[in-house]
ZADO-1210 file (C-alpha; in nm, 4 decimals, padded with zeros to 6 digits):
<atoms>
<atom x="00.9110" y="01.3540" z="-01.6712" code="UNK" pos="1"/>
<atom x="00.5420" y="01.4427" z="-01.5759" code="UNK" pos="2"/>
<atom x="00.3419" y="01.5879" z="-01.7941" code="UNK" pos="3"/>
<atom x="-00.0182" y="01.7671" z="-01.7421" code="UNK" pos="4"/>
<atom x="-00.2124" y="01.4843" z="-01.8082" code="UNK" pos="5"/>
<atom x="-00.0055" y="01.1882" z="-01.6315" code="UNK" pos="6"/>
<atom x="-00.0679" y="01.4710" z="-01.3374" code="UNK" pos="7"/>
<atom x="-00.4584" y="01.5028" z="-01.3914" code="UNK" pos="8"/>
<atom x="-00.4754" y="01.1189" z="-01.4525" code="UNK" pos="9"/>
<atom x="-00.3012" y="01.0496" z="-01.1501" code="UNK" pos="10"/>
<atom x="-00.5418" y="01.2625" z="-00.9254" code="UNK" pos="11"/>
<atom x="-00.8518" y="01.1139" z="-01.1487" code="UNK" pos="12"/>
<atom x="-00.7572" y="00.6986" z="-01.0192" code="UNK" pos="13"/>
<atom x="-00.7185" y="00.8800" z="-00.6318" code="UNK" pos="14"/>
<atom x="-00.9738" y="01.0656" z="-00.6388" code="UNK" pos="15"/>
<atom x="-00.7616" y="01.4024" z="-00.5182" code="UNK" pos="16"/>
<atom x="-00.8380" y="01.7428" z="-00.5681" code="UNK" pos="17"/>
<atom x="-00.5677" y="02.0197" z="-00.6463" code="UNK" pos="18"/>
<atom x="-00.6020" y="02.0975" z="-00.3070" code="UNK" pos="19"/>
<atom x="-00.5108" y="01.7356" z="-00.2309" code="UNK" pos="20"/>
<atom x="-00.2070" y="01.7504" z="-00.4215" code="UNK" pos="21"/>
<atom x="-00.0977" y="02.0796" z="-00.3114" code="UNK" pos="22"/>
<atom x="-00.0723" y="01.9549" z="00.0279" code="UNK" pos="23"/>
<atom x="00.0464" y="01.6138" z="-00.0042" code="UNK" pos="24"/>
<atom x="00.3715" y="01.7404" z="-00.2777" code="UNK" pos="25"/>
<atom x="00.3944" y="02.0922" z="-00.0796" code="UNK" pos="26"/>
<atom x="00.3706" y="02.2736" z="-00.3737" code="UNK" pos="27"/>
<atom x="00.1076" y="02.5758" z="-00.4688" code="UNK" pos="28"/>
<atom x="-00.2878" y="02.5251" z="-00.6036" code="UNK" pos="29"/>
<atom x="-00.2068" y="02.7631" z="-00.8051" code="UNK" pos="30"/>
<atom x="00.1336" y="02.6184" z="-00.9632" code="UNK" pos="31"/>
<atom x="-00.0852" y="02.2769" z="-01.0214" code="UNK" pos="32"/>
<atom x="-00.3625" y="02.4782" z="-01.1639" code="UNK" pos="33"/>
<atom x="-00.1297" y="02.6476" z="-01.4181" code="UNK" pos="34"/>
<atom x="00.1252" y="02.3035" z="-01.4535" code="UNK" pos="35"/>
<atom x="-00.2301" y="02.0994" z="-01.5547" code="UNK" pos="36"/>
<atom x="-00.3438" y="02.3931" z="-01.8026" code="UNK" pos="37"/>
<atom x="-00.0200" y="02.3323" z="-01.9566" code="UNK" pos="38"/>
<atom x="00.2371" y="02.5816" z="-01.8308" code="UNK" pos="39"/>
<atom x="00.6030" y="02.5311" z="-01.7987" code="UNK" pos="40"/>
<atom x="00.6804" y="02.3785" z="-01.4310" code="UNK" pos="41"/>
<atom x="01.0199" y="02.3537" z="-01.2696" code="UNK" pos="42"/>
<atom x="01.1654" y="02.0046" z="-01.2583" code="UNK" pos="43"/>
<atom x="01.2092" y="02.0049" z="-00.8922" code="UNK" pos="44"/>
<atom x="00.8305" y="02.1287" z="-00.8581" code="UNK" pos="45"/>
<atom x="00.7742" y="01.7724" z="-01.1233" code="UNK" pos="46"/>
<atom x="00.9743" y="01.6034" z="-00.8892" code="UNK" pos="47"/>
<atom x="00.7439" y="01.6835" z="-00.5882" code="UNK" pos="48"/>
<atom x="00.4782" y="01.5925" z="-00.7478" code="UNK" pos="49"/>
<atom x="00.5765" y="01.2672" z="-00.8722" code="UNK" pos="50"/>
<atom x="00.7323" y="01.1616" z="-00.5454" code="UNK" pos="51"/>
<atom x="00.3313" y="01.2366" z="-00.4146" code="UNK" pos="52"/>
<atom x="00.1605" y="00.9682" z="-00.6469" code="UNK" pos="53"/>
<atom x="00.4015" y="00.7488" z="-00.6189" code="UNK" pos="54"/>
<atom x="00.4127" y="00.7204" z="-00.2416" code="UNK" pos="55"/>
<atom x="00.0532" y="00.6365" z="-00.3176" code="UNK" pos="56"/>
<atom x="00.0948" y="00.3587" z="-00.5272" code="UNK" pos="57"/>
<atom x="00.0860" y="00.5676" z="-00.8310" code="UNK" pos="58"/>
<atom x="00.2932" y="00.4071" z="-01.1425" code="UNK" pos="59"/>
<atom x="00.3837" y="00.7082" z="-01.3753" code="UNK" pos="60"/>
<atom x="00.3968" y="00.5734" z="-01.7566" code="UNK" pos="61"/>
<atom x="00.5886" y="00.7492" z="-02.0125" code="UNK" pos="62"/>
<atom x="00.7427" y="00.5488" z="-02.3212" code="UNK" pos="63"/>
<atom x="00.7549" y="00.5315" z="-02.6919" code="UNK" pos="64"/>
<atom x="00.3669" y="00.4242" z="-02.6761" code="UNK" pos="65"/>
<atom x="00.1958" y="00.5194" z="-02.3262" code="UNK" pos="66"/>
<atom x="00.1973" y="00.8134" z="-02.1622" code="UNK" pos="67"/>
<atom x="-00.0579" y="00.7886" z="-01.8396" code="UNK" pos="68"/>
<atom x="-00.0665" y="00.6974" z="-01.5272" code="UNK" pos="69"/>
<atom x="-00.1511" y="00.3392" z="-01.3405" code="UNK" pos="70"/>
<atom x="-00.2585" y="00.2576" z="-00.9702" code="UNK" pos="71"/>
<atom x="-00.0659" y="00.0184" z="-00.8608" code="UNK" pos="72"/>
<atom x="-00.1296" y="-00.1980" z="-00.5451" code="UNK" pos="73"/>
<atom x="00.0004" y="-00.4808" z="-00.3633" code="UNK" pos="74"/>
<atom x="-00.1532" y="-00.7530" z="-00.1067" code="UNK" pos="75"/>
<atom x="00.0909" y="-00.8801" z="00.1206" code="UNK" pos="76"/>
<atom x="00.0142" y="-01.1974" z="00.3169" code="UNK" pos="77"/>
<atom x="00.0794" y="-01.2054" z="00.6463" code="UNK" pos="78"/>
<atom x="00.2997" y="-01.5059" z="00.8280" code="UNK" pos="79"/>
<atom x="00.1003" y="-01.7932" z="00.9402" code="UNK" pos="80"/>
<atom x="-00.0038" y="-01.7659" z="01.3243" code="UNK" pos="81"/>
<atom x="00.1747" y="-01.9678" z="01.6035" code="UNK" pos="82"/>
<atom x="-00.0542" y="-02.2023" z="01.7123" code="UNK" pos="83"/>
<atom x="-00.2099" y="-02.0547" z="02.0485" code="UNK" pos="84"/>
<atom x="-00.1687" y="-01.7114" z="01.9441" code="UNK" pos="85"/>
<atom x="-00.4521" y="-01.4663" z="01.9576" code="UNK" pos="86"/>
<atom x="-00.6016" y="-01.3912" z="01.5934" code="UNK" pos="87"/>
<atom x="-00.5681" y="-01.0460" z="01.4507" code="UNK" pos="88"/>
<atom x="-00.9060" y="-00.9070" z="01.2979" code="UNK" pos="89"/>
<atom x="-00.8089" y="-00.8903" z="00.9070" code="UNK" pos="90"/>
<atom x="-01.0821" y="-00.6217" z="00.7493" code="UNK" pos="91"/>
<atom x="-01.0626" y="-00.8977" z="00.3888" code="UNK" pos="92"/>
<atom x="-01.1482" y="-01.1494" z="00.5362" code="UNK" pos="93"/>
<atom x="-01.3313" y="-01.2731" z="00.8208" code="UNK" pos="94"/>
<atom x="-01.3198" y="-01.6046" z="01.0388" code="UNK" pos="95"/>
<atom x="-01.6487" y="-01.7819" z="01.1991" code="UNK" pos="96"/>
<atom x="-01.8010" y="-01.6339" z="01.4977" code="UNK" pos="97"/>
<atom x="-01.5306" y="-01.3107" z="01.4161" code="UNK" pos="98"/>
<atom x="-01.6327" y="-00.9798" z="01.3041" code="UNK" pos="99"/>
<atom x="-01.3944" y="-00.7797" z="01.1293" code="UNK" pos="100"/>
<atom x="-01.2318" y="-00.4882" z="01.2452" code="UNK" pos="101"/>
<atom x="-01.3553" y="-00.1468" z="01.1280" code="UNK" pos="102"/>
<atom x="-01.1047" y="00.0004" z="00.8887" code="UNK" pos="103"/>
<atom x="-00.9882" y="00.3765" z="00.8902" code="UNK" pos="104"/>
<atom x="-00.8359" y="00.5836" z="00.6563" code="UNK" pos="105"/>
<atom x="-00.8853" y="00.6546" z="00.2729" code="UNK" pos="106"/>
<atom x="-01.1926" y="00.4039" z="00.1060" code="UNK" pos="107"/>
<atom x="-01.0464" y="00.1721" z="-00.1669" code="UNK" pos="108"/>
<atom x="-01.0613" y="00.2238" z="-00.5253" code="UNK" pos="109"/>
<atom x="-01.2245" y="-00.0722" z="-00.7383" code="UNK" pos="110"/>
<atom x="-01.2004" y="-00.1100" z="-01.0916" code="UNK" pos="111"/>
<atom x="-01.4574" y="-00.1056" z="-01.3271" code="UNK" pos="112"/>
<atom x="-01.5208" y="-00.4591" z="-01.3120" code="UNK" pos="113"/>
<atom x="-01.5482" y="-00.4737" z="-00.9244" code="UNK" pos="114"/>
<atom x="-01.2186" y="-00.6392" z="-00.8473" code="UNK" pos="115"/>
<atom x="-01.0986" y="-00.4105" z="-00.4997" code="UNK" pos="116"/>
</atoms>
């Protein structure tokens, strides 16, 4: 079940606003607002909101000893190349004579010791 501060943790590691929330879980600001100051939410309204983080890579963490919230994120390697087929720009790394392509979207979130 989420709680108020697996919620404001959650937002904290993706940088989201209430407003960010609101949108991406369809719920109300103002239902976050009052679910984060600690009052009673419906467990469907929960549900929205956990389905939001965690299509975001968002681990929720509730057990005997943790309660929080973790970002969680995966590299996936790509298949080797045919040989002869044209090289796809890939914005980690970047090949002699090859400039990367610019990437769009949401910047990444590094850790505190630098690791992406």
């Amino acid at each position: 079940m989420l709680t108020p501060e697996m919620s404001r943790a959650a937002r904290g590691l993706l940088g989201w606003t209430l407003s960010d929330l609101a949108d991406a879980a369809g719920v109300s600001l103002m239902t976050i607002s009052a679910f984060e100051r600690g009052r009673p939410a419906y467990a469907t309204t929960r549900a929205k909101l956990a389905e939001a983080f965690e299509r975001e890579g968002i681990e929720l963490i509730l057990d005997e000893t943790r309660i929080g919230a973790a970002l969680v994120t995966v590299r996936r390697r790509r298949a080797p190349s045919p040989p002869g087929a044209l090289a796809r720009a890939d914005p980690d790394r970047e090949t002699p004579g090859q400039e990367a392509a610019p990437v769009t979207g949401r910047p990444r979130r590094t850790l505190t010791d630098g690791r992406p």
